[in-house]
C-alpha positions in Angstrom: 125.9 174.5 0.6 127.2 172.3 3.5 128.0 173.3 6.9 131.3 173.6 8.0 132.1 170.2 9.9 135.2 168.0 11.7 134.4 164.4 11.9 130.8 165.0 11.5 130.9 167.4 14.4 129.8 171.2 13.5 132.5 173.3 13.9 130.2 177.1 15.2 129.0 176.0 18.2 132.4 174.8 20.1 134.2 177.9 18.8 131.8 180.2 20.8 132.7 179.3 24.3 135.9 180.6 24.4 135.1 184.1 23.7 131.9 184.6 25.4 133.9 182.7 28.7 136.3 186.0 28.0 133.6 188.4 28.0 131.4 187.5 30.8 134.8 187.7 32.7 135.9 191.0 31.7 133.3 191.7 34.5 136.5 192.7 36.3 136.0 196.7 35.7 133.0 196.3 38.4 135.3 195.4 40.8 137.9 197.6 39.9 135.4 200.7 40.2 135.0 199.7 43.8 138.7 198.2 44.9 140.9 201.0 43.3 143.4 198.1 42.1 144.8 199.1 38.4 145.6 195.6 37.8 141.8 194.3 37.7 141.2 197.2 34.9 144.0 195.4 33.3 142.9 191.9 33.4 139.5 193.4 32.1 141.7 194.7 29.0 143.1 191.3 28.7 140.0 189.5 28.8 138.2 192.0 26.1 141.2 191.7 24.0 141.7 188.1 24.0 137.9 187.3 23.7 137.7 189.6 20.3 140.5 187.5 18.7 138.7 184.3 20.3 135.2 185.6 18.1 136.8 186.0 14.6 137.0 182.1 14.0 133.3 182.1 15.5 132.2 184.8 13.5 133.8 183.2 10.6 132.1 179.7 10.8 128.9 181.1 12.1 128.4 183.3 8.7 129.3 179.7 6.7 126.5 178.1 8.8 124.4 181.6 8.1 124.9 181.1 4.3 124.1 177.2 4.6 121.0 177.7 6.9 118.0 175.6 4.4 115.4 176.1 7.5 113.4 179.2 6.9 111.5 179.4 10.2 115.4 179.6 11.5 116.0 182.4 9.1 115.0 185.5 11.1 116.2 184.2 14.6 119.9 183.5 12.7 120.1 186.9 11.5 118.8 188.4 14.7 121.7 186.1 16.3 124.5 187.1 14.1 123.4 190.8 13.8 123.4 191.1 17.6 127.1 189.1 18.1 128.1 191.2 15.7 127.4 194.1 17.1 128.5 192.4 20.7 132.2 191.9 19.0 131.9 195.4 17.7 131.2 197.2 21.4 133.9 194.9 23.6 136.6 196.4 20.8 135.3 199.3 21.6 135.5 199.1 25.3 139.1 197.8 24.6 140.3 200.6 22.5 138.8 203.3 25.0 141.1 202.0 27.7 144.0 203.3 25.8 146.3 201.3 28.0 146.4 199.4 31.0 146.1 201.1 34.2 142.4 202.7 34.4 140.7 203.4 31.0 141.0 207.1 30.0 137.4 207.2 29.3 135.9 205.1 32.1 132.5 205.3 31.8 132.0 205.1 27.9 134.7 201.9 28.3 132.5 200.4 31.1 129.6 201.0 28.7 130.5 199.6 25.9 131.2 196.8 28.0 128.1 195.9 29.8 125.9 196.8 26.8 128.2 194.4 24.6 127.2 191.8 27.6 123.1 192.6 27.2 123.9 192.2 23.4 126.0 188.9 24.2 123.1 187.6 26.1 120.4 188.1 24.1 122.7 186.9 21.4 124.0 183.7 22.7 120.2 183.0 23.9 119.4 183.1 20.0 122.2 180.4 19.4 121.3 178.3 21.7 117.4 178.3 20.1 118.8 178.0 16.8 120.7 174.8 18.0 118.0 173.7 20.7 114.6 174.0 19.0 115.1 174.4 15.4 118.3 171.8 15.3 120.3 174.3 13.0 123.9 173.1 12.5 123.1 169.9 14.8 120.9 167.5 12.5 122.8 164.7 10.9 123.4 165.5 6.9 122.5 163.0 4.7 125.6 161.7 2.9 
């Protein structure tokens, strides 16, 4: 199978940044606990929201890269990396749905938890990408045509 590609670009890694740009900045809550101000928990809803839409067309290309992966000493670290951004997309729509609107979350500290552990999860996720791309060349190495 080929990997998904525009004008011999891959098309996984550029989708990424948007969403994990949306996460890291959903940071917001932290300063929200200490301010008071409702409209920093609402920008943090904003950013979670937006940044799970941003994922699906990342999600969706990574599992075509996932499914053309021929590198088997990539294999493991590309499951480890999807499982976990899975997972990471999985706990920042949770921390969105706990809010339950847009002043302060109804369940603030299983909201704010989600969130940070869907960042340790995005971390350690988005560090497996970039050794995927970095030191085993997956979705980077010219195809022969």
């Amino acid at each position: 199978m080929k990997r998904l590609r525009a004008l011999g670009h891959p098309i996984h890694p550029p989708t990424v940044h948007v969403p994990f740009g949306l996460w890291a900045a959903a940071v917001w809550d932290a300063a929200a606990l200490f301010t008071g101000w409702p409209e920093l928990w609402t920008l943090s809803l904003g950013c979670l929201g937006l940044g799970c839409a941003a994922a699906l067309p990342a999600l969706g290309t990574g599992l075509l890269d996932f499914a053309a992966l021929e590198d088997a000493s990539a294999e493991a670290t590309a499951f480890w990396h999807m499982g976990l951004m899975c997972a990471c997309w999985l706990l920042y729509g949770a921390s969105a749905l706990l809010r339950g609107g847009l002043g302060p979350p109804a369940h603030r500290t299983a909201a704010v938890a989600a969130q940070y552990a869907g960042f340790a999860l995005l971390s350690v996720g988005g560090w497996l990408g970039g050794h995927l791309v970095y030191s085993h060349g997956s979705g980077v190495r010219a195809e022969k045509l």
